[in-house]
DSSP file (Angstrom, degrees, kcal/mol; ACC not computed):
  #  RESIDUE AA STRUCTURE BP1 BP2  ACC     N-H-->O    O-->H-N    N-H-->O    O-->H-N    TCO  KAPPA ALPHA  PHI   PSI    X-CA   Y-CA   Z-CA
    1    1 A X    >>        0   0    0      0, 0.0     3,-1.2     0, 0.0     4,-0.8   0.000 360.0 360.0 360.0 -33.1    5.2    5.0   26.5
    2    2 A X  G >4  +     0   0    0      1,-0.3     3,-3.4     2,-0.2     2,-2.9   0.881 360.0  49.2 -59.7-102.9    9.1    5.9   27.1
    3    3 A X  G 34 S+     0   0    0      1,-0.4    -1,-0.3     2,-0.2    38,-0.0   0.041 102.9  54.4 -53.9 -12.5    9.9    5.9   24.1
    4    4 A X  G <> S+     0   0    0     -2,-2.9     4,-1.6    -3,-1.2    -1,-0.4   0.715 116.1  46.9 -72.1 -51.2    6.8    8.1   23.1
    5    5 A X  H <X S+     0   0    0     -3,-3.4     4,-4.0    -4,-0.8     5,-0.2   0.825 107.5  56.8 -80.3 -39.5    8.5   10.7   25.9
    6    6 A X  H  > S+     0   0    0     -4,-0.4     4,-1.1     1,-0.2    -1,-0.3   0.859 108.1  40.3 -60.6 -41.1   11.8   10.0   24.2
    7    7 A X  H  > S+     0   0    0      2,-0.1     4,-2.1     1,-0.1    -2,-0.3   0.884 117.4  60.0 -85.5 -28.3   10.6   11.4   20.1
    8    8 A X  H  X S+     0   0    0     -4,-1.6     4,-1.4     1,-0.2     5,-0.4   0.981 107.7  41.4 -59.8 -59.7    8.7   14.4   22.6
    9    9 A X  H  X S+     0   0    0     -4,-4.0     4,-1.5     1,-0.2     3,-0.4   0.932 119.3  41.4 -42.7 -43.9   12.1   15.5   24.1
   10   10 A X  H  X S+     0   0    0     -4,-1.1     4,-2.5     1,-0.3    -1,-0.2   0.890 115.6  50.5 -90.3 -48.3   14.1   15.4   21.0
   11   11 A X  H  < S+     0   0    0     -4,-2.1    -1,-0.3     2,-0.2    -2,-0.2   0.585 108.2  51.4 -59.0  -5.1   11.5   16.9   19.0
   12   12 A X  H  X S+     0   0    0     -4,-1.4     4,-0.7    -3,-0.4    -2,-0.2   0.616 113.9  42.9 -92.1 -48.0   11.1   19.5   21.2
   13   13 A X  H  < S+     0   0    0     -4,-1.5     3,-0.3    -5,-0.4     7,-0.3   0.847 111.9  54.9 -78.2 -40.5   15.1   20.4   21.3
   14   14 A X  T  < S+     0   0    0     -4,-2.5    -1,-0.2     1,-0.2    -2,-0.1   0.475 118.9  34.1 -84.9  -2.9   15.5   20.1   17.5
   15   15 A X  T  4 S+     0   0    0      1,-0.2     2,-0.4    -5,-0.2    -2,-0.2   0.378 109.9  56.1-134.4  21.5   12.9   22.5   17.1
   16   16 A X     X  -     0   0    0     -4,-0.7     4,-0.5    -3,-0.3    -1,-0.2  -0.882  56.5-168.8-109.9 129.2   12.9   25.3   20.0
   17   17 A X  H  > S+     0   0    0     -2,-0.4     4,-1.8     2,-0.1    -1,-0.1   0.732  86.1  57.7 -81.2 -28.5   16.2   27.0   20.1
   18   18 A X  H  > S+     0   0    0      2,-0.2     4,-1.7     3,-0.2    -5,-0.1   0.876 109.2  40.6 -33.4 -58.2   15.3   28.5   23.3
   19   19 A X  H  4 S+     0   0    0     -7,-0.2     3,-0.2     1,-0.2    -1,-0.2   0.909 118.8  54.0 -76.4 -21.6   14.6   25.3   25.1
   20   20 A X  H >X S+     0   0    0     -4,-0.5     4,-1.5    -7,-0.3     3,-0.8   0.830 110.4  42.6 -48.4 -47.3   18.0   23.9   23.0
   21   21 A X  H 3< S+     0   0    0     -4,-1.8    -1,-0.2     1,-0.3    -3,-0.2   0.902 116.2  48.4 -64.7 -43.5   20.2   26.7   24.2
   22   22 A X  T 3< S+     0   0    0     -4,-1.7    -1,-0.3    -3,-0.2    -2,-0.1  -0.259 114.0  54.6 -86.0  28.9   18.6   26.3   28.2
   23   23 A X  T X4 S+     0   0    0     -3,-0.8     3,-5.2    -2,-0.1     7,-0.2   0.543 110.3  37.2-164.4 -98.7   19.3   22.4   27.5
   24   24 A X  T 3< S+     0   0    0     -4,-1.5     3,-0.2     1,-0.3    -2,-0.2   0.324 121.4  52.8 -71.1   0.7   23.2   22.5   26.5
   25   25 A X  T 3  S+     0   0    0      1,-0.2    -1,-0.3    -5,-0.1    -3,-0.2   0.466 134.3   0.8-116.4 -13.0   23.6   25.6   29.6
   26   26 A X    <>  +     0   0    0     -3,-5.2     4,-0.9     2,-0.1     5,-0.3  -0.520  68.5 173.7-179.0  88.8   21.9   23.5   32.3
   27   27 A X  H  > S+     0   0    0     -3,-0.2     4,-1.3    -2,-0.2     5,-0.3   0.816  86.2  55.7 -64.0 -32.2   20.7   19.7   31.4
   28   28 A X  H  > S+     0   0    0      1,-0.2     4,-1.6     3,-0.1     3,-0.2   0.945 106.3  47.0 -67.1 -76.6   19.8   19.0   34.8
   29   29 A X  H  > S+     0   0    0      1,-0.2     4,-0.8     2,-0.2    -1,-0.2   0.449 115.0  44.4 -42.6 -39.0   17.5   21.9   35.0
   30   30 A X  H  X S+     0   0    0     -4,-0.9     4,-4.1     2,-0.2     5,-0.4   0.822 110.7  54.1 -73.9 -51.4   15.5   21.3   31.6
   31   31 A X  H >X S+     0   0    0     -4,-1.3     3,-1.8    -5,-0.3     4,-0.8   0.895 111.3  44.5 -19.2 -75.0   15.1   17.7   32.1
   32   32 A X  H 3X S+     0   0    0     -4,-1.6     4,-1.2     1,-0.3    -2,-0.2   0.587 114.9  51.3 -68.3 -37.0   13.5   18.5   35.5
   33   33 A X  H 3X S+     0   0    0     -4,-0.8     4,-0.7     2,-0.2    -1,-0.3   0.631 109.3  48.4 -70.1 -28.7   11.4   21.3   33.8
   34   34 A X  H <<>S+     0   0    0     -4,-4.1     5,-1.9    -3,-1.8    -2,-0.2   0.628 108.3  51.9 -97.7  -1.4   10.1   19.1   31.1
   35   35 A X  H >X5S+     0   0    0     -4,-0.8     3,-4.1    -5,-0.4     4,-0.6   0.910 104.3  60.2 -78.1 -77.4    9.1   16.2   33.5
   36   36 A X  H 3<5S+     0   0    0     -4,-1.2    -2,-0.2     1,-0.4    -3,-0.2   0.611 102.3  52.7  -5.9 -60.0    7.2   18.9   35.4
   37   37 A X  T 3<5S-     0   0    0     -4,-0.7    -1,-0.4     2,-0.1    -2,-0.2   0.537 129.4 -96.0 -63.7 -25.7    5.5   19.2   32.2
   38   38 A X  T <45S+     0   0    0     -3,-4.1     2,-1.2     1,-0.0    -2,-0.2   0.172  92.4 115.5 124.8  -9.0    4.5   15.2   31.9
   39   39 A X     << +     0   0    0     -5,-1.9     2,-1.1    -4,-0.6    -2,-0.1  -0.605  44.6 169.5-123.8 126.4    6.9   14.4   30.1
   40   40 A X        -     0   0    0     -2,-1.2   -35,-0.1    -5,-0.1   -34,-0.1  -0.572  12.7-169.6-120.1 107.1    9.2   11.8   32.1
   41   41 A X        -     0   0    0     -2,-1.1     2,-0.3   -36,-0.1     3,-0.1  -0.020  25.6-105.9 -67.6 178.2   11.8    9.9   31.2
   42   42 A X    >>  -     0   0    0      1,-0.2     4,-1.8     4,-0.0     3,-1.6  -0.798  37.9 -99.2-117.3 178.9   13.6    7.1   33.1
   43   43 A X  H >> S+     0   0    0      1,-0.3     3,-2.3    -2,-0.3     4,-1.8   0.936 124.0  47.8 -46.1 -82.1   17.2    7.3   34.7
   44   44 A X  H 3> S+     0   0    0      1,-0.3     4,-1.0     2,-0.2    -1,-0.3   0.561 113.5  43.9 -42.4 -19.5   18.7    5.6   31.7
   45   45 A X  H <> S+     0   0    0     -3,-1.6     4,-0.8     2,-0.2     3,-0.4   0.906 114.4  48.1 -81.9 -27.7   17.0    7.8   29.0
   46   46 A X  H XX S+     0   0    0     -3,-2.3     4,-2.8    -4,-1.8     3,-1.6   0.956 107.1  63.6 -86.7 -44.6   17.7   11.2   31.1
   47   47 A X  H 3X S+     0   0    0     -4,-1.8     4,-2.0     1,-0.3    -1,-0.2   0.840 110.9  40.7 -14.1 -68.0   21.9    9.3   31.3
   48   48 A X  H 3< S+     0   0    0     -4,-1.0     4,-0.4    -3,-0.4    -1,-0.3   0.601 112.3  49.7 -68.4 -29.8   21.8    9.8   27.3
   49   49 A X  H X< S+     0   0    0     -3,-1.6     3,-4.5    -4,-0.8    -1,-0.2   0.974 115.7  46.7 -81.7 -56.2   20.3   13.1   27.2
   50   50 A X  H 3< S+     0   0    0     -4,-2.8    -2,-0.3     1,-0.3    -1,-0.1   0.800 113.6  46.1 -41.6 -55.7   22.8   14.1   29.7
   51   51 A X  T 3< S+     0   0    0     -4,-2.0    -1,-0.3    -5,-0.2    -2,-0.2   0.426  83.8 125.4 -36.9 -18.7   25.7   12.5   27.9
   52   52 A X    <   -     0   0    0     -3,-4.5     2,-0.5    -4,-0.4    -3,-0.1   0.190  66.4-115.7 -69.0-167.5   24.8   13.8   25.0
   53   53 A X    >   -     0   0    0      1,-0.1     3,-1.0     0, 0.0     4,-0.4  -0.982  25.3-137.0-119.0 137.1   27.6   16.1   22.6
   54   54 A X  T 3  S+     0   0    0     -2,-0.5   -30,-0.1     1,-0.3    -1,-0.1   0.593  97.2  72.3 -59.6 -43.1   26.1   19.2   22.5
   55   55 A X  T >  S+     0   0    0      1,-0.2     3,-1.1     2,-0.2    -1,-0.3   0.579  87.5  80.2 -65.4 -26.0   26.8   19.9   18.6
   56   56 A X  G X  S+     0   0    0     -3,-1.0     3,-0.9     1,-0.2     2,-0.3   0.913  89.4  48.5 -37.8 -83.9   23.9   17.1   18.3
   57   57 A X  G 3  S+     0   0    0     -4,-0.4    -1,-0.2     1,-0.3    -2,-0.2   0.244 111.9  47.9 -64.2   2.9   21.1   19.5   18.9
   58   58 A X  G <  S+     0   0    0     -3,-1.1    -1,-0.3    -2,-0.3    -2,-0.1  -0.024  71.2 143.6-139.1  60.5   22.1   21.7   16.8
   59   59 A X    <   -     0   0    0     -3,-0.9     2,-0.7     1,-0.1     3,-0.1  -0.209  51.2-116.3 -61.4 165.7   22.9   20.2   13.5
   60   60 A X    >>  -     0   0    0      1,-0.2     4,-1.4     2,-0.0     3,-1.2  -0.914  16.2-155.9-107.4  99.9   22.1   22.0   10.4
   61   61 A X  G >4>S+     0   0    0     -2,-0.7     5,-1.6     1,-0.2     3,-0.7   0.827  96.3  61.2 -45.6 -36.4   19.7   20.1    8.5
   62   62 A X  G >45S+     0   0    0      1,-0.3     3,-0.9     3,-0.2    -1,-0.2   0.658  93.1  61.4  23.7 -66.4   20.9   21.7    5.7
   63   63 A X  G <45S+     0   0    0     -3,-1.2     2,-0.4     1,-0.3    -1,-0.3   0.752 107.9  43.5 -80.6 -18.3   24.4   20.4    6.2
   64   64 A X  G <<5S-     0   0    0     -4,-1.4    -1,-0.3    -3,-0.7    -2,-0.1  -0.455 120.7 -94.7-122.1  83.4   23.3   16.6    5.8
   65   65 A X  T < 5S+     0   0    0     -3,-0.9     2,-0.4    -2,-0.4    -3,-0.2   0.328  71.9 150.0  47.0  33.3   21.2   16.9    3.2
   66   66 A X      < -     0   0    0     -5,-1.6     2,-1.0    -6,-0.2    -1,-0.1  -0.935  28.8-158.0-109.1 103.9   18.0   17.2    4.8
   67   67 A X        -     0   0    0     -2,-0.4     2,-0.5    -3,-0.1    -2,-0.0  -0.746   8.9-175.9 -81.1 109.8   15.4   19.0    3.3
   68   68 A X              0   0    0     -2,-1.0    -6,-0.0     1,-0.1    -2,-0.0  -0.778 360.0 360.0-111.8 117.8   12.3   20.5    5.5
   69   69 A X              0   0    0     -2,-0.5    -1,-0.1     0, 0.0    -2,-0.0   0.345 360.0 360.0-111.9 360.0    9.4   22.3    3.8
């Protein structure tokens, strides 16, 4: 089921820019607003989110060669 919670988060950040921007300005604070929501991660995954480099979430598909229709 983590791991369900885990493709919800990340799909959720790679496709809101709102919740992306309110993500990389206050991780604690989105986490904790999207477990509110159901969807709850475990220490280590919310470690990684936290950790993460910021320039992740907003890659250009575009710049590797991703095409989305």
């Amino acid at each position: 089921m983590s791991q369900q919670m885990v493709r919800i988060v990340i799909d959720r950040l790679l496709n809101d820019e709102g919740l992306r921007v309110r993500f990389v300005r206050d991780r604690i604070e989105t986490l904790g607003a999207l477990s509110s929501l159901g969807l709850a991660l475990t220490r280590a995954e919310i470690d990684v989110f936290l950790r993460s480099d910021a320039r992740l979430w907003f890659w250009d598909a575009g710049v590797a060669g991703i095409h989305t229709h």
